[in-house]
N, C-alpha and C positions, 0 to 999 in steps of 0.2 A: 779559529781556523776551521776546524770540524775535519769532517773526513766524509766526502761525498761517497768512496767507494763502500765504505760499511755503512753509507745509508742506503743505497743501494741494494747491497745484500739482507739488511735487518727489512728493506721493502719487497724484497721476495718474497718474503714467510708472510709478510704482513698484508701485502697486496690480494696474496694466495686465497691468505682468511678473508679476507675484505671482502673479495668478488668473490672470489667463492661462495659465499653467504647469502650473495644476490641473486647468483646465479641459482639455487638449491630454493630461494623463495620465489624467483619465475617459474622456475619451472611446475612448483608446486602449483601454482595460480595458472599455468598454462593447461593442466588437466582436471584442477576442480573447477577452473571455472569457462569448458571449456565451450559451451552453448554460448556461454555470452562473448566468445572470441570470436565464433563463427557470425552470432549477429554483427557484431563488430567489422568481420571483413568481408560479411555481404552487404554493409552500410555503407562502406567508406571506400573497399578497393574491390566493387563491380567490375569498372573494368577492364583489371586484372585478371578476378577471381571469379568465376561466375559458378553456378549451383551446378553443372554439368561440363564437363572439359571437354575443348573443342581446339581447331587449329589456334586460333585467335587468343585465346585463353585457360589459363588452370581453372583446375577443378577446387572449390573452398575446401575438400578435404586433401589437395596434395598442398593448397596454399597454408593451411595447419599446420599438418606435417611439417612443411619445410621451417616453421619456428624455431622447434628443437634443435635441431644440427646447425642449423644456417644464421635465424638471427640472435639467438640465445649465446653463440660463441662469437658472432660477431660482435655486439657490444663487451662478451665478456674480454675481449680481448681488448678493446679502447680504454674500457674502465681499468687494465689492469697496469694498461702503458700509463694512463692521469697518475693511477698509486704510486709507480714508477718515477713519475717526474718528482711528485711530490717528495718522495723519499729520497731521493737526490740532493733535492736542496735544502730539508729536513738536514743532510748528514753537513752539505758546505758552508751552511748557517748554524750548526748545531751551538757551536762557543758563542754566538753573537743573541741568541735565545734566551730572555729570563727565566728564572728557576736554577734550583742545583738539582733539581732531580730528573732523570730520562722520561721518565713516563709522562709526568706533566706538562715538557718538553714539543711530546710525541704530540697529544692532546691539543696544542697546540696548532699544529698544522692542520690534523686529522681533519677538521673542520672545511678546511678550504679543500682536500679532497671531495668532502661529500659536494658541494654548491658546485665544484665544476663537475660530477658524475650526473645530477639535476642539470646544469646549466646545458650540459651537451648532451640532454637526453638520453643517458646513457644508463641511467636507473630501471630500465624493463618493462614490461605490461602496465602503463601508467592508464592506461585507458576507461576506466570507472573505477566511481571512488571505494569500494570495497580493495578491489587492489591496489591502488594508489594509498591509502589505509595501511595497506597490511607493508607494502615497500619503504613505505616512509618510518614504519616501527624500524622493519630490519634493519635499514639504512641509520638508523641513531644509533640502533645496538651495534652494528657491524664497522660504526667510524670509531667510537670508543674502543673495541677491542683491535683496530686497527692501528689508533696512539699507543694504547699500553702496549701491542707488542713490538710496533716501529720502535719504542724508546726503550725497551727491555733488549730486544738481541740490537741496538745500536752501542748498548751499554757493552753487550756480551764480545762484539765485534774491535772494540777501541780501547785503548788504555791512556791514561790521565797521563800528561807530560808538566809538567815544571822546569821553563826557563827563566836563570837567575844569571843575572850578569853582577860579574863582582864590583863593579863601578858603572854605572849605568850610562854616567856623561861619557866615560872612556869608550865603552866596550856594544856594542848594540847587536844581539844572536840575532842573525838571517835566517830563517827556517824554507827554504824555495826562493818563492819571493815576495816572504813575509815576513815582517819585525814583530818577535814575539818575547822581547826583550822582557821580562818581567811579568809575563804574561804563564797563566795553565793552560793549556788546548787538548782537545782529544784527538788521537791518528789514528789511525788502523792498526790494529795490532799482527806483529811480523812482516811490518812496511819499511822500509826504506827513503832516509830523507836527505839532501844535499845541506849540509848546514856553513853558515858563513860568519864569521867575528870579523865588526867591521871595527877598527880601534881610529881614536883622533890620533892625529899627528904628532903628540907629546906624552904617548903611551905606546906602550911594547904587548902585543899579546902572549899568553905565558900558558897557554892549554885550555883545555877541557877537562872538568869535574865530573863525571857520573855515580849517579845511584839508582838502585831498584834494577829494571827492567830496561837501560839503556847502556847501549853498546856505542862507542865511534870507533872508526876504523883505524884512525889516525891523531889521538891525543895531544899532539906536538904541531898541528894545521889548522890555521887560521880559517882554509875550506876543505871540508871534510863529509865522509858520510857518519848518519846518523841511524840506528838500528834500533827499530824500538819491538820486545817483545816483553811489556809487561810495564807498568805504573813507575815512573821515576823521574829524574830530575837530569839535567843539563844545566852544568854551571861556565860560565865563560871566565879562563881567570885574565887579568890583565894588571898590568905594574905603570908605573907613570916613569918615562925615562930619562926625568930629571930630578 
């Protein structure tokens, strides 16, 4: 099942680093190497940019200029919403992911991150290959440390559920509107979930079991809330009523 919302929040911290990192090595390459930006934008946006500003046009040093504030947070901001998305469905796919471990998990995705921040041009001063060079290092280093942390605070964000139904043909636990019957899934930790015991017609349901870190509102209800603040288990009991 996973929990979109703490993927979410584990891709805020992660995004932060992510782009952040991008953004700190444009910007670097925006003033060492910044002759070859200005050949750059009197080769290519003339006429835009002309050597002397006039009505018609800026001046190549206020079109410089306006790098920093303008396009530097503009991409950082597109790149930050992609780690965003990713981290989303990072968290609503988390249980469906192979591996038992978060970081590997995280590693996982992080990949498909970098190829859309490249695919939508969204990686910075690509413009000769010295900087394209130096973006493409950051960018390997900045996706890996963007898994390990997505999968580290996803872990920090969620606690391990176990649901066990005491007869499995009888008894099937609804989690929303999902059969988690037998199944461990990670939630949000100090989330709140509608839970549901659906019994055959030749069984009686007979409560809820918990341990660890989970609370129901209502032990004695077939549909009930479900409280999770910490690693534990939900049991469904059920009796055959003949």
């Amino acid at each position: 099942m996973g929990s979109m919302l703490a993927g979410i929040k584990a891709g805020v911290i992660a995004g932060i680093a992510y782009i952040g990192s991008l953004a700190v090595a444009n910007l670097a390459i925006l003033y060492l190497l910044k002759s070859d930006i200005f050949a750059f934008i009197t080769t290519h946006f003339n006429d835009v940019c002309s050597p002397i500003s006039s009505v018609n046009a800026t001046s190549i040093q206020d079109c410089f200029n306006s790098l920093a504030p303008v396009y530097l947070p503009f991409i950082a901001f597109f790149g930050f919403f992609v780690t965003l998305v990713y981290s989303a469905v990072f968290g609503r796919l988390y249980d469906m992911l192979p591996g038992r471990v978060p970081v590997m998990k995280g590693l996982m995705v992080a990949p498909f991150a970098a190829i859309s921040l490249v695919y939508l041009d969204l990686l910075g001063f690509t413009f000769e290959l010295p900087a394209t060079e130096v973006l493409v290092v950051i960018l390997l280093g900045s996706t890996i440390a963007y898994g390990v942390i997505l999968g580290r605070f996803y872990k920090r964000y969620t606690r391990v559920i176990q649901f066990v139904s005491e007869d499995e043909s009888a008894l099937r636990i609804i989690v929303g509107r999902t059969d988690l019957t037998g199944k461990t899934s990670t939630l949000a930790a100090n989330s709140t979930h509608n839970i549901e015991a659906k019994v055959t017609e030749d069984s009686s349901f007979k409560g809820w079991s918990v341990s660890g870190g989970v609370a129901v509102e209502d032990a004695k209800s077939f549909d009930t809330t479900m409280e999770v603040n910490g690693d534990g288990l939900l049991k469904g009991l059920v009796a055959k009523k003949y």
